[in-house]
N, C-alpha and C positions, 0 to 999 in steps of 0.2 A: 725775699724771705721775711723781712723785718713786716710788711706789710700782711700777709700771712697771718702773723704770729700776731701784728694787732687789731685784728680783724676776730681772730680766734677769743682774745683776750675778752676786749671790749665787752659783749655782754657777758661775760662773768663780771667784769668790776662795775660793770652799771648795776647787776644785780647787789653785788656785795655794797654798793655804795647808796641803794636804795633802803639795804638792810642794816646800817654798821651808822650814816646819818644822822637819825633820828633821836641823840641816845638822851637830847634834852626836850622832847618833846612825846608825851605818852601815844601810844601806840597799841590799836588792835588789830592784828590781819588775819585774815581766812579767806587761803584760795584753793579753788575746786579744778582738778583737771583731767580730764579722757586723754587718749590714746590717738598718736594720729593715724592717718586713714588710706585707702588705696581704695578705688572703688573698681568695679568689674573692667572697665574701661581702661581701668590706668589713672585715673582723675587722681591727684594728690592732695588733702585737705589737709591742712595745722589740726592741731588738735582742738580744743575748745577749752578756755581759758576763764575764770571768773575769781575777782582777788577784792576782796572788803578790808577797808580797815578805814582806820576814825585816825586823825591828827591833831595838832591844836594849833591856832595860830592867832597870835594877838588874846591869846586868852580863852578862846572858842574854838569847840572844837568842831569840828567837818569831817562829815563821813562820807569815804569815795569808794565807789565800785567801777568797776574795769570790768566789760564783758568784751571777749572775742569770740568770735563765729566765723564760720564759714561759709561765704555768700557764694550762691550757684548762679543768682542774676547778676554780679559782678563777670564783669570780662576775664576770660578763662587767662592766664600763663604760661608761651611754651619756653623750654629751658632750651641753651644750645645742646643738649642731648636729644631731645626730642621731648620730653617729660611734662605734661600737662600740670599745671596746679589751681586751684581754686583759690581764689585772693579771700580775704579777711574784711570783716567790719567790729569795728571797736567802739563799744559805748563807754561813753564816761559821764558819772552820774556824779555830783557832787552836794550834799544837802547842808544844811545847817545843824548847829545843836537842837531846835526843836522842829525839825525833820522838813523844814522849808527850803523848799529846792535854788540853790544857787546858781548850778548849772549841771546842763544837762546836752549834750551834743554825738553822735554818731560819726565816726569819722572813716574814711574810705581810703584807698592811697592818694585819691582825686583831692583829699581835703589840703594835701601838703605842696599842690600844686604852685603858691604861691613865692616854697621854698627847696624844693627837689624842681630838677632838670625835668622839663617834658619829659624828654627823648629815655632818661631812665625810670621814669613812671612807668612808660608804656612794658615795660620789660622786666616789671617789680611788683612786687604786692607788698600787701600792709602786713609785717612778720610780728610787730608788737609796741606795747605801750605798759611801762610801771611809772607809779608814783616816786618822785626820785627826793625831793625833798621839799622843807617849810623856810621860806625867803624872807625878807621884808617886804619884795615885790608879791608874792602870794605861793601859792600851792605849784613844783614843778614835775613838771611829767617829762619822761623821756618816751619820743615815739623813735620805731625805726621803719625804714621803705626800705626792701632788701633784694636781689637778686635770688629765687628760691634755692635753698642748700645751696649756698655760695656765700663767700666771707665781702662780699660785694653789699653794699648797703649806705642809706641816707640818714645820719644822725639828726631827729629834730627834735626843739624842748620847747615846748608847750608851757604857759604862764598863763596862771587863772587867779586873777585876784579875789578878793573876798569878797566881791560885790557883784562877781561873775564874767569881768571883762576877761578875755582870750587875746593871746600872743602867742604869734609863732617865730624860730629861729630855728635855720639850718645851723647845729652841733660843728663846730670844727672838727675835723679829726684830729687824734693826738698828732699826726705826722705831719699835716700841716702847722697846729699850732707849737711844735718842735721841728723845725729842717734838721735835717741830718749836717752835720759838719760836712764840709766840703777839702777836699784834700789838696 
C-alpha cells in the first residue's frame, strides 16, 4: 500500500518541487497542452505537451523548452490488459541569454537505456520530463520511463551544465533511499 501511495504521490511533489524551487532565481514558464487521445483502433496517445520558461544560472540566464509528442514510428506498448499505447519523444532545447544554442537533444525511452533495466524499457514508454531545478552542477531535469496508467515507473535526472555537457542518473526511489523499519 505504502508503495501505491508513493507512486501516486511522486509526480505531484516532482511537479510541486519544480514549482515551489526556484524562489531565488527569476523565472518565466508557458506551457501548452491538448487532450489525450484514443484512436479508432484503440491506440492510446499522452497528450502533447510544450512548457517554456527562462532560468538563471551563475548570472545568465537559459531559456528551456520541453516538447512532447506522440511518435507512431516508435514501438507500439501493450499493457497487461491488452491496451495499445504509442510511446513519447521529448525534445529539450536549451539556449543562451543571446539565443545561442547550448543544447539541444531528442530523447526516446531508448536514450535512458544506459540507466533503466532493458527488460522494463521494453514494457515502458517515455511518460515525461520538467525542469526540476538550478545547481552548481548546472540545469536539472527530472525524466520519467513508466509503465502506461500504472504507478510503475523509472525515476532519471538528467544534468546539463552551462557549456552543454549531459548527465544521466537512475533517481532513487523514496522507499529505497528510506527502508521501512523492520520489526
Amino acid at each position: 500500500m505504502k508503495r501505491i501511495i508513493l507512486y501516486f504521490f511522486l509526480p505531484i511533489f516532482l511537479f510541486c518541487m519544480s514549482a515551489c524551487n526556484h524562489k531565488s532565481s527569476k523565472q518565466e514558464k508557458k506551457e501548452t497542452f491538448t487532450s489525450d487521445s484514443v484512436d479508432s483502433k484503440g491506440v492510446q496517445r499522452m497528450q502533447e505537451s510544450k512548457s517554456d520558461q527562462t532560468v538563471k544560472l551563475n548570472g545568465k540566464s537559459f531559456h528551456i523548452t520541453l516538447h512532447r509528442v506522440s511518435d507512431d514510428s516508435l514501438a507500439r506498448v501493450k499493457t497487461e490488459s491488452g491496451e495499445w499505447y504509442v510511446d513519447n519523444r521529448i525534445t529539450l532545447r536549451i539556449t543562451g541569454d543571446k539565443g545561442n544554442q547550448i543544447f539541444s537533444k531528442t530523447f526516446t525511452k531508448k536514450s535512458f537505456s544506459s540507466v533503466v533495466d532493458e527488460d522494463f524499457i521494453t514494457h515502458a514508454i517515455l511518460e515525461g520530463m520538467v525542469f526540476d531545478k538550478v545547481t552548481s552542477k548546472g540545469l536539472i531535469f527530472a525524466a520519467s520511463v513508466c509503465y502506461p496508467q500504472t504507478d510503475l515507473y523509472s525515476p532519471v535526472t538528467i544534468t546539463i551544465t552551462p557549456t552543454g555537457s549531459m548527465s544521466m542518473a537512475k533517481e532513487e526511489l523514496m522507499e529505497e533511499a528510506y527502508p521501512e523499519d523492520k520489526e
